[in-house]
N, C-alpha and C positions, 0 to 999 in steps of 0.2 A: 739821599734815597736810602732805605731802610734795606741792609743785605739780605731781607730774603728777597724783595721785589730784586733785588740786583742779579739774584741768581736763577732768578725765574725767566726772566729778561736773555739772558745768558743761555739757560736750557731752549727756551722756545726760540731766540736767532739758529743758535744747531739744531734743533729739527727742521727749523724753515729752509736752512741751507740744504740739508738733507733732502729736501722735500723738491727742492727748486733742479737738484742734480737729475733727478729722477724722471724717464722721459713719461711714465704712466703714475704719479704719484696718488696713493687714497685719496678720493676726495673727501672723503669725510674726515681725514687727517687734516689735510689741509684748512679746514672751515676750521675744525677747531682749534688750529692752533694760529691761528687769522684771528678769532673772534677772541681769544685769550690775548695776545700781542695788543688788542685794538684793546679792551679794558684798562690795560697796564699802563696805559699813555697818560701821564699827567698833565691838565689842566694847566697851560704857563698864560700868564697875563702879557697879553702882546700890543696893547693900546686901551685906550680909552674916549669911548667918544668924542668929537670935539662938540653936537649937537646935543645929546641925549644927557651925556656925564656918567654911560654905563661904563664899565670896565668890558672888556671883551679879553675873554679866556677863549685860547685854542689848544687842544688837546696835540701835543708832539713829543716827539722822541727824543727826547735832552741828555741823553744817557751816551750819544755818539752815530756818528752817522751809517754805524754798520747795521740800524736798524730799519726794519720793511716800510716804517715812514718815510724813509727816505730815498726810496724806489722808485727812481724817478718814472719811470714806465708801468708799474703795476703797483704804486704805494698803497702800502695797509693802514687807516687811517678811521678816524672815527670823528665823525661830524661835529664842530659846535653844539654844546646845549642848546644854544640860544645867540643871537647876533641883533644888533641893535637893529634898526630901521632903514638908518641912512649908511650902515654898511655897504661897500661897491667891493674890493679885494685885498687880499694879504699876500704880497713878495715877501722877498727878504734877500739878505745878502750874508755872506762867513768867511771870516779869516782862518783857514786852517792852523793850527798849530803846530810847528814842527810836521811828519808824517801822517797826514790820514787814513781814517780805517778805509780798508778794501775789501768790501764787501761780493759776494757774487753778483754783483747788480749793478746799472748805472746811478753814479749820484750827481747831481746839479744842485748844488747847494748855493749857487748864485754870485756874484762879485765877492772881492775881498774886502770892500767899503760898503757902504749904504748909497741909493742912488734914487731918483725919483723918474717916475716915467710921465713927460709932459705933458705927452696926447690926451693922459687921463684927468690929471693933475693943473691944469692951465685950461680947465673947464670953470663955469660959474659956479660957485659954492661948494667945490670938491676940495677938501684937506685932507693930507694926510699926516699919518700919527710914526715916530721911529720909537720902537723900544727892543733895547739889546737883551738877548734870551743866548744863554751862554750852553752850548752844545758840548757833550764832557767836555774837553780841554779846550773846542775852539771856541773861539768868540762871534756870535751870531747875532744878527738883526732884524727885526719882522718890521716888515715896512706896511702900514695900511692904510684904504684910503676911505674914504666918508663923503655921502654927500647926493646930492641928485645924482642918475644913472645919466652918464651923457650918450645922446642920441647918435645910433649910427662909429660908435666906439669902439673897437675892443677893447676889453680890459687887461689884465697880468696875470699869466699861470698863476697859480697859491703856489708860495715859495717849497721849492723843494720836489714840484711835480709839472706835468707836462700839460696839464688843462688847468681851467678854473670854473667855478661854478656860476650860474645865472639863474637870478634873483627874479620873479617879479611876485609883486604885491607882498614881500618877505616872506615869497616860498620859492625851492631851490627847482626850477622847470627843466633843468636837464644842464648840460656840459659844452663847455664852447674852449678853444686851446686859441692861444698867440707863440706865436714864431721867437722868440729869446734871440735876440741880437742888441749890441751896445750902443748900437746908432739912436737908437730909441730911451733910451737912457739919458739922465743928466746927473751925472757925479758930484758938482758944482751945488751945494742947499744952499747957502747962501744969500743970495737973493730968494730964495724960497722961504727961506727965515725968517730974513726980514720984512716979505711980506705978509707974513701971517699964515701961507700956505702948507709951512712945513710943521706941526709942533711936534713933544718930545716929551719922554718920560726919562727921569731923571734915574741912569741903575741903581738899585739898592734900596730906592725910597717905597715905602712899602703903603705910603698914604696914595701915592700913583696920582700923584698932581700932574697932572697935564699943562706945562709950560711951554713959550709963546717966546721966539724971539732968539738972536744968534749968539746974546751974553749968558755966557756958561754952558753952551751946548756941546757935548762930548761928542757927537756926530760929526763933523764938520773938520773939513782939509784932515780927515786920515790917512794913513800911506796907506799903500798897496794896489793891486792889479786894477786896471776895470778894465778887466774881462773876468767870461763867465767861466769857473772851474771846472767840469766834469774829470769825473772818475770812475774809471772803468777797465775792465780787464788787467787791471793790478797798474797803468797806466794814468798820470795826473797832467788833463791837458788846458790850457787857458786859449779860450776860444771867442770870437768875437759876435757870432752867430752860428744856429744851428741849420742845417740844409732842410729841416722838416721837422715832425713831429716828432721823430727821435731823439735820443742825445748822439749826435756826430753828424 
């Protein structure tokens, strides 16, 4: 990232904190440096269709979690350009590195591995895509899923926030939230793998081949918690569900 975006980035989290202490803050301060913070966000490729063969770019905050994307209750955040067809939702999961930032805000940045949620995922013709998008120093993973809308489902927050968005006829008809617990979860891709449900974008590879199958997949049996991280109040806690629509 090019240091003036870094420092711009830098200026607008200190005002936003500024702004967040403050019990009557401008509002017209606050829009604008909302609507500033949401331009700044770069476009990271987090899958690729398994149906269509688009790429899907989601606009997020890779610069560290102390930023208003990652908010988990009021995230500042700026809509895809565009989402393929058979788009249904984007998790994800993060390995802290060493200490995380602490921001004034809760973060839910999601398991420290990658994980699939069945209910959605062990539908007919629903795959999903895993590609690691690396948050400054943590190691991060967007999990997405494609495919017919299964009937009578809920779907998965959009990683990093407490709702998700609903589709139909590939226009966004308003907001629906699921409850974040690991009982619902499957840690385990492997058999996911192998049967075709889970594929995988290879880090690094910039052709963003979409491959199929559990030989050579960097995903699979890595250490770490499953359970879900939040952070908050200067406090880091792993948790296995949340009581509601909050984080705690």
């Amino acid at each position: 990232m090019p240091d003036d975006r870094t420092a711009e980035r830098a200026r607008l989290m200190a005002e936003s904190f500024r702004l967040l202490a403050q019990d009557s803050p401008d509002p017209n301060r606050v829009r604008d440096v909302n609507h500033r913070y949401r331009a700044l966000l770069p476009e990271v490729v987090v899958a690729r269709c398994p149906d269509s063969g688009e790429p899907v770019r989601w606009p997020i905050d890779v610069y560290g979690l102390d930023g208003r994307f990652w908010d988990y209750l009021n995230s500042i955040r700026r809509p895809p350009s565009a989402l393929p067809p058979g788009w249904l939702a984007m998790t994800g999961a993060l390995r802290p590195a060493g200490e995380p930032e602490h921001p004034p805000f809760p973060v839910v940045p999601g398991p420290d591995v990658p994980f699939v949620v069945p209910r959605v995922l062990d539908n007919p013709g629903v795959r999903a895509v895993i590609a690691e998008v690396r948050v400054g120093e943590h190691t991060g993973w967007a999990i997405s899923y494609f495919g017919p809308k299964p009937e009578a489902v809920p779907l998965v927050n959009l990683w990093g926030a407490n709702k998700y968005p609903v589709y139909r006829d590939g226009v966004n008809r308003g907001w629906a939230w699921d409850r974040p617990r690991v009982s619902q979860y499957d840690f385990e891709l492997t058999p996911w793998l192998r049967a075709g449900k889970v594929l995988w974008l290879e880090p690094g590879d910039e052709s963003l081949t979409l491959r199929e199958g559990l030989e050579g997949c960097p995903f699979e049996g890595l250490e770490g918690r499953r359970l879900i991280t939040v952070i908050e109040n200067g406090v880091i806690e792993h948790v296995a569900a949340f009581a509601g629509h909050g984080a705690g």
